[in-house]
C-alpha positions as CSV (number, residue, x, y, z in Angstrom):
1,X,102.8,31.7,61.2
2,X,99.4,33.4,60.8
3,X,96.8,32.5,62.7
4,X,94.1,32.1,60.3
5,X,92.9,28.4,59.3
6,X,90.9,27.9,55.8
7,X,88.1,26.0,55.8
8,X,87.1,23.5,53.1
9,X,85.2,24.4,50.5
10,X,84.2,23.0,46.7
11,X,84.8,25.8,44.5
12,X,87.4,25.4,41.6
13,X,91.3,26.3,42.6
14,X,90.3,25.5,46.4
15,X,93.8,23.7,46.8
16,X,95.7,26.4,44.6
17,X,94.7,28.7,46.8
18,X,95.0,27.3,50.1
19,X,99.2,26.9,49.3
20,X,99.2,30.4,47.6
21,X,97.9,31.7,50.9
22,X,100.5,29.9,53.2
23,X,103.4,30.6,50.9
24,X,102.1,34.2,51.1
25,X,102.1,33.8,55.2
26,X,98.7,34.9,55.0
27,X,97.1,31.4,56.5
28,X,98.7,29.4,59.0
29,X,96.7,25.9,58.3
30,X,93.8,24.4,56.6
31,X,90.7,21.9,57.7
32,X,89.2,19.5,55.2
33,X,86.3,17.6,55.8
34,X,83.9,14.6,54.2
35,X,81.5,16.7,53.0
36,X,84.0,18.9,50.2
37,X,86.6,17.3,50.0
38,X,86.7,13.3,48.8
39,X,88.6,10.3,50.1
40,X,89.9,9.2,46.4
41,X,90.4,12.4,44.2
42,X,87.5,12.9,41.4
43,X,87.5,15.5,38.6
44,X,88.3,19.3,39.9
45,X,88.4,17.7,43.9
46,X,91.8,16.2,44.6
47,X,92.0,13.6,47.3
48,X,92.3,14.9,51.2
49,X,95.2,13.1,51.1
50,X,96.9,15.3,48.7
51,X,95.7,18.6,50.0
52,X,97.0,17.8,53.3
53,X,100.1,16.7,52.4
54,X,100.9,19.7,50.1
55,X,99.8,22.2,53.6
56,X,102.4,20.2,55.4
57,X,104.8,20.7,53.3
58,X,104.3,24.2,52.9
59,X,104.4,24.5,56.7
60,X,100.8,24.6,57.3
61,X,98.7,23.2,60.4
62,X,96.6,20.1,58.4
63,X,93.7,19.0,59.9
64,X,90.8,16.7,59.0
65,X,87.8,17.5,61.1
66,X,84.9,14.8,60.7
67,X,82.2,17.3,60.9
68,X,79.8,14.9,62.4
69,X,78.0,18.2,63.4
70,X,77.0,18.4,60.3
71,X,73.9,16.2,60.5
72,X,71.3,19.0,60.5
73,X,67.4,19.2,59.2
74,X,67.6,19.3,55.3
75,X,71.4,18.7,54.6
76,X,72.0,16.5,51.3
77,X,75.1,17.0,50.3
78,X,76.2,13.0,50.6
79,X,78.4,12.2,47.5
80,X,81.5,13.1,49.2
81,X,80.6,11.9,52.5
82,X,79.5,8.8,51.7
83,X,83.0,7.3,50.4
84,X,84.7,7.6,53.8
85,X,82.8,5.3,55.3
86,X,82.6,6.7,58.7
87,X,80.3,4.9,60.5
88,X,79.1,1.1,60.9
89,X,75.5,1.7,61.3
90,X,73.5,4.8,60.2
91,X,75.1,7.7,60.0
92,X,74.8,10.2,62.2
93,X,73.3,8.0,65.3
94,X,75.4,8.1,68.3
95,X,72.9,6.4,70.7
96,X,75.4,3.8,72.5
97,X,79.1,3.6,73.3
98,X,79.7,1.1,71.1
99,X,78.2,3.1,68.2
100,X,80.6,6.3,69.4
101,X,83.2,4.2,70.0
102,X,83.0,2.5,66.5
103,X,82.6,6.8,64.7
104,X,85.5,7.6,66.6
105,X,87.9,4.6,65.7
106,X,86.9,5.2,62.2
107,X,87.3,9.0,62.1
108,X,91.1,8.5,64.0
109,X,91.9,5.6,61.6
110,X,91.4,8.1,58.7
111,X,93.1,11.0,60.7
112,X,95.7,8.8,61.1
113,X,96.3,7.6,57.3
114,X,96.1,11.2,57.0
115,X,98.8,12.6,59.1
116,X,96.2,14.4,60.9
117,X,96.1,15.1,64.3
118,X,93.5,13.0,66.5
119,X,90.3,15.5,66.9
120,X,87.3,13.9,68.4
121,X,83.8,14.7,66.3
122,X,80.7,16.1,68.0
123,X,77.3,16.5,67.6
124,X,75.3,19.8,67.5
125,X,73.8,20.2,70.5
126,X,70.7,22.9,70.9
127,X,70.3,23.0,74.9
128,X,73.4,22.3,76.9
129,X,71.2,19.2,78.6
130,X,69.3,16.4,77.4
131,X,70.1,13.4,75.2
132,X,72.2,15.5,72.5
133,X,74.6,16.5,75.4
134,X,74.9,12.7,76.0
135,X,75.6,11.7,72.4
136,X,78.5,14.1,72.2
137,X,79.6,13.0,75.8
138,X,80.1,9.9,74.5
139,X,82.0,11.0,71.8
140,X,84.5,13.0,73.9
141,X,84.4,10.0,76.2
142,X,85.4,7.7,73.5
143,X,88.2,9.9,71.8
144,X,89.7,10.9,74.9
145,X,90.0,6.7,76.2
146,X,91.4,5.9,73.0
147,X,94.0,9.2,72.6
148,X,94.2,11.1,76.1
149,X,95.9,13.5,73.8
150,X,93.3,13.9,71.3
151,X,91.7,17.4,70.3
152,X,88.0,18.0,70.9
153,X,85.2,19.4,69.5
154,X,81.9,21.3,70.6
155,X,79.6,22.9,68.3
156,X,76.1,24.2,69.4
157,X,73.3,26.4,67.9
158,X,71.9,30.2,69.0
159,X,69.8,28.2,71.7
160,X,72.7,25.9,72.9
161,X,75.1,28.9,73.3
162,X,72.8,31.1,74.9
163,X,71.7,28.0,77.9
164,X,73.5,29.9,80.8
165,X,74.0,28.4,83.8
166,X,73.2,25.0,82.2
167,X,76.4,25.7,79.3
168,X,78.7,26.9,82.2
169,X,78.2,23.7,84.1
170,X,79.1,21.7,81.1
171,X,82.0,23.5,80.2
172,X,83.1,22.8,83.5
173,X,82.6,19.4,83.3
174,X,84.4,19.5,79.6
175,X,87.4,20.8,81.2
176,X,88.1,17.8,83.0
177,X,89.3,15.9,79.6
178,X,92.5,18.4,79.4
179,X,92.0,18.2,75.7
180,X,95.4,20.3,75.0
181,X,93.4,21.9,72.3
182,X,89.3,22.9,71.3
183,X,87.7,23.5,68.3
184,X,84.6,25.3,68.8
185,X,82.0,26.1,65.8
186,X,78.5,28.4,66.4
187,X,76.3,26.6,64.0
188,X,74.2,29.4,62.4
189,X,70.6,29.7,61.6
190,X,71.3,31.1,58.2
191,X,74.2,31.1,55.9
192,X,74.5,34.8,56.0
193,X,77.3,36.7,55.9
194,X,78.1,38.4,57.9
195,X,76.5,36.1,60.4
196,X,73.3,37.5,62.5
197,X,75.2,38.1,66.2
198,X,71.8,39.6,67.4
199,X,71.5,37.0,70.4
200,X,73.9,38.8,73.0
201,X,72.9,35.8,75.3
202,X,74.4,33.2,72.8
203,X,77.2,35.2,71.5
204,X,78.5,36.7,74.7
205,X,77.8,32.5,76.2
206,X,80.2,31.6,73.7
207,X,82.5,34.3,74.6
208,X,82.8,32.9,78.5
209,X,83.2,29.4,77.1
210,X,86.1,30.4,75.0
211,X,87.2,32.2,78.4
212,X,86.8,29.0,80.4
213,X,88.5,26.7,78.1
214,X,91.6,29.4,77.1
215,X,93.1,28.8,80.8
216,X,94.1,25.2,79.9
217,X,94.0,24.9,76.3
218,X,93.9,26.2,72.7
219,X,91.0,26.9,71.4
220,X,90.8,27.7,67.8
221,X,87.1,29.1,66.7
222,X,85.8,27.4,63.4
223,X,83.9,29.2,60.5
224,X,84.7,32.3,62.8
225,X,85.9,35.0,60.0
226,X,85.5,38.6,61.2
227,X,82.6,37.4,63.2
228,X,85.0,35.9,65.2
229,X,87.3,39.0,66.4
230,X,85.5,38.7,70.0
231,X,86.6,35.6,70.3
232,X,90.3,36.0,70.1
233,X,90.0,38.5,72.5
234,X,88.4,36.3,75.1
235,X,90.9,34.0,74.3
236,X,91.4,31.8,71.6
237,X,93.8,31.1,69.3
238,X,92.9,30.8,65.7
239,X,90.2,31.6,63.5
240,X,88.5,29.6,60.8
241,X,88.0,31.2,57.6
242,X,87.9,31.6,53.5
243,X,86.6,32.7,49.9
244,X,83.0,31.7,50.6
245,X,80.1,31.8,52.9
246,X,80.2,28.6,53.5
247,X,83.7,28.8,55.1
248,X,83.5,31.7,57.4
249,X,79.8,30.8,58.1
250,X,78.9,27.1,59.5
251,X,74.9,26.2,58.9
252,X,72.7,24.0,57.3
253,X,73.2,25.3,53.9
254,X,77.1,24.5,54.0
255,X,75.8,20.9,53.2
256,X,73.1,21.3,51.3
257,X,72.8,21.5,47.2
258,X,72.6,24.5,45.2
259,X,71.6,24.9,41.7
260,X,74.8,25.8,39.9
261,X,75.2,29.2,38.1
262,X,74.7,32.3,40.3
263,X,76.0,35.6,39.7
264,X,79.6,37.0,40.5
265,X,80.4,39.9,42.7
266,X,82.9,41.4,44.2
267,X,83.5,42.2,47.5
268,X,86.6,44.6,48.8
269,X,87.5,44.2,52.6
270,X,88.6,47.5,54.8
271,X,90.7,47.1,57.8
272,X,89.8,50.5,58.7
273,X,86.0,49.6,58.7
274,X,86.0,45.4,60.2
275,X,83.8,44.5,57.0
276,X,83.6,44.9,53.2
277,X,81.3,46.4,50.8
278,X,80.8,45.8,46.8
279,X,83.6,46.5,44.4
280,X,81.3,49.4,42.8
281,X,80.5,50.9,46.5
282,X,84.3,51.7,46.8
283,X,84.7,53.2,43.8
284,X,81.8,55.3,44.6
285,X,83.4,56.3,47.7
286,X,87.1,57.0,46.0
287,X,85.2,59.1,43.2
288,X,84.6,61.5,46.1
289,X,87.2,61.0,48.4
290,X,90.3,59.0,47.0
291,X,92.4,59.5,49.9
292,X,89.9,58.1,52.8
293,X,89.1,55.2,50.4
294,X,92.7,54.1,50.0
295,X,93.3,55.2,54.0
296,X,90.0,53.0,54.8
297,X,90.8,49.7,52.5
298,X,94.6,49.5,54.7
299,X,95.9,46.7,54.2
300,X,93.1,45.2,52.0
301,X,94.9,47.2,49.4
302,X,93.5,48.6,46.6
303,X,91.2,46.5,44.3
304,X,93.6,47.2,41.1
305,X,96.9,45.6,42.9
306,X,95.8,43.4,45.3
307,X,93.5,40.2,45.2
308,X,90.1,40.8,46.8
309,X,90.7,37.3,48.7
310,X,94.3,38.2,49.7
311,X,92.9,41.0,50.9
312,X,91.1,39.7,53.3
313,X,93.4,37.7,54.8
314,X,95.1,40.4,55.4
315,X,92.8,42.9,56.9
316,X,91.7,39.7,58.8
317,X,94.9,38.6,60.1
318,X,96.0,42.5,60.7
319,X,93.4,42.5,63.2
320,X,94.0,39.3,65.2
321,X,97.2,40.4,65.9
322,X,96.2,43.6,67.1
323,X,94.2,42.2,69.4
324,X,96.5,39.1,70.6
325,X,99.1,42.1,71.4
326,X,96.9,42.6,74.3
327,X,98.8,41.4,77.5
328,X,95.5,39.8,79.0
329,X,91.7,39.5,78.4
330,X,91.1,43.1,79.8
331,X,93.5,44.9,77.4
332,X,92.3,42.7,74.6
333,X,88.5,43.9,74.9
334,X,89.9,47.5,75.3
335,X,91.6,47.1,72.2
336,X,88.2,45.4,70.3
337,X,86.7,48.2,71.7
338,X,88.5,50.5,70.0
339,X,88.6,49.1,67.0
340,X,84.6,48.8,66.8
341,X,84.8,52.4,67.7
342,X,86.5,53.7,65.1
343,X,85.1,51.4,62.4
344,X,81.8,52.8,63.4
345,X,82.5,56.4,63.0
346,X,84.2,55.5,59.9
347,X,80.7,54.1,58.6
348,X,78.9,56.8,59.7
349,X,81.4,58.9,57.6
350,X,80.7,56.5,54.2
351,X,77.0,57.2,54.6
352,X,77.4,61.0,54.3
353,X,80.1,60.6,51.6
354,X,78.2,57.5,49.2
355,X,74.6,57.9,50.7
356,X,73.2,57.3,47.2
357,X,74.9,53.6,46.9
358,X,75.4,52.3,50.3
359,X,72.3,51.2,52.6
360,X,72.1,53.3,55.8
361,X,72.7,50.1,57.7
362,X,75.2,48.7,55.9
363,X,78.2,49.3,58.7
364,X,76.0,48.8,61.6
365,X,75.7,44.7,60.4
366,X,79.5,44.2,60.6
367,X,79.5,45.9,64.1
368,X,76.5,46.5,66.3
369,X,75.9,43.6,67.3
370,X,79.7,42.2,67.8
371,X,79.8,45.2,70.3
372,X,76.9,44.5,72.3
373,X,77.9,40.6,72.4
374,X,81.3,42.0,73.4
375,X,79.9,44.6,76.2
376,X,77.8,41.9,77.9
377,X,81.1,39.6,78.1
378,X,82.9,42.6,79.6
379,X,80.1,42.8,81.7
380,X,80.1,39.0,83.1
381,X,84.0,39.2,83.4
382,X,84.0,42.4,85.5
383,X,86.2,44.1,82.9
């Protein structure tokens, strides 16, 4: 089973697609929450009910994550959320037990008319101290007493990721629920995709946390897409993905309304390159050099036979298990390494061959910064 997880997601043929995608054996699972997906189906959004059952049935992992993290400056996007009636009090405040108590029994009750697995919602937390710390403490506190089994959450910004010795400390203290599995989500500035990785401090902080929590349990990395690659070589398990920014990138704008309309394009992802450019950018490359363009797009395949979001699945998937064939964390980096590497030279090599339709630093975004995240990780680990 793959180990790619699709994210929820409002566009029309959301459901279609998730079962053509594990049928295919391109996804291994999918994660609906209350903010896309409604309690009681509405026109063009069947009921979570329905998608979950039809991922079970198709041998998918189903799993209904709260998303309490989503409670960010500016979100709006309440119409769905609303109808599952989540919390007793205001929504979003997790100032007493009882309140997390009462958001956690809810949440499991739905989980559990569900068929879902028990996972505990968090909070976002932006320092790794303080009274956001506690309000998801008490959430993890209140899953774990009612379902020592449960899964866990943790979801933090740049700032939260990047708190050092203060984020190590309460990791360590996490560890001591055994949660047999964690599902971990960077919460982005921007909706950008691919995400900025520019902090090294939060991206390679994330990286040891991934480490840390690996030795006991699974930990699969939410909204994680390509971005995520590093990840799976520090140690985790799965990676959340989809169509849509909004699924392989978690921020603000994921809940928040946009004016309908927008225009179409399409995107074509290389294996050989760890990132994608515009339909039109790799037909300028095979105009001059058919052979490295159809070499370069791997097992993307080429846009006239294969799906541009089957494609990705595949280049996607292609590369988490190229990296989970490492025997440990050290030949896993090594083989990140290389495949940064050799994307990069293979960018280089698209500038000189398209320079009139691709931006200079087009290949650097889907790499750069991954590497230098990666290298201080390295660094920390002694590898």
């Amino acid at each position: 089973m793959s180990d790619l997880l699709i994210q929820d997601g409002r566009r029309s043929g959301h459901r279609k697609w998730i079962i053509e995608a594990l049928q295919s054996g391109l996804v291994g699972g999918a994660i609906v929450n209350p903010w896309h997906t409604p309690l009681c189906e509405v026109p063009k959004n069947p009921a979570a009910k329905t998608v979950l059952s039809e991922v079970r049935e198709n041998g998918g992992l189903a799993l209904f994550d709260a998303t309490t993290h989503g409670f960010l400056p500016g979100i709006d996007k309440f119409d769905f959320y609303d109808g599952w009636d989540l919390w007793k009090g205001a929504k979003g405040k997790v100032e007493t037990d009882a309140e997390a108590a009462e958001h956690v029994r809810r949440v499991f009750a739905h989980q559990d008319l569900l068929g879902a697995q028990h996972l505990v919602p968090t909070k976002t937390l932006t320092v790794a101290s303080g009274s956001g710390v506690d309000a998801a403490m008490r959430l993890s506190s209140a899953g774990h007493a009612s379902d020592p089994k449960s899964w866990q959450s943790l979801a933090g910004t740049r700032s939260f990721w990047s708190s050092a010795e203060a984020l190590d400390q309460l990791v360590g203290e996490l560890t001591h629920l055994r949660a047999p599995t964690w599902i971990l989500t960077f919460v982005r500035d921007r909706g950008i995709y691919p995400p900025d990785q520019t902090d090294v401090d939060a991206e390679s902080g994330m990286l040891r946390t991934v480490a840390s929590l690996a030795i006991r349990s699974k930990v699969i990395i939410a909204h994680a897409d390509l971005a995520g690659l590093s990840t799976i070589a520090a140690g985790a398990s799965h990676l959340g993905t989809g169509w849509d920014a909004t699924q392989r990138v978690f921020s603000a704008e994921s809940l928040t309304e946009r004016p309908p309309g927008g225009k179409y394009i399409k995107y074509l992802t290389y294996e050989q390159l760890l990132g994608r450019t515009r339909i039109d950018q790799y037909e300028a490359l095979q105009r001059v050099d058919p052979a490295r363009a159809i070499a370069w797009i791997g097992t993307g395949g080429p846009a006239a036979t294969v799906e541009p979001r089957e494609g990705h699945f595949r280049v996607l998937g292609t590369h988490v298990t190229k990296i989970k064939g490492g025997e440990n964390i050290a030949d896993r980096v090594d083989i990140l390494r290389s495949l940064y590497s050799r994307a990069s030279g293979r960018w280089t090599s698209f500038n000189r061959k398209a320079p009139a339709i691709l931006d200079p630093g087009e290949g650097a975004k889907w790499y750069a910064a991954a590497v230098a995240a990666l290298e201080a990780f390295a660094d920390g680990e002694g590898l």
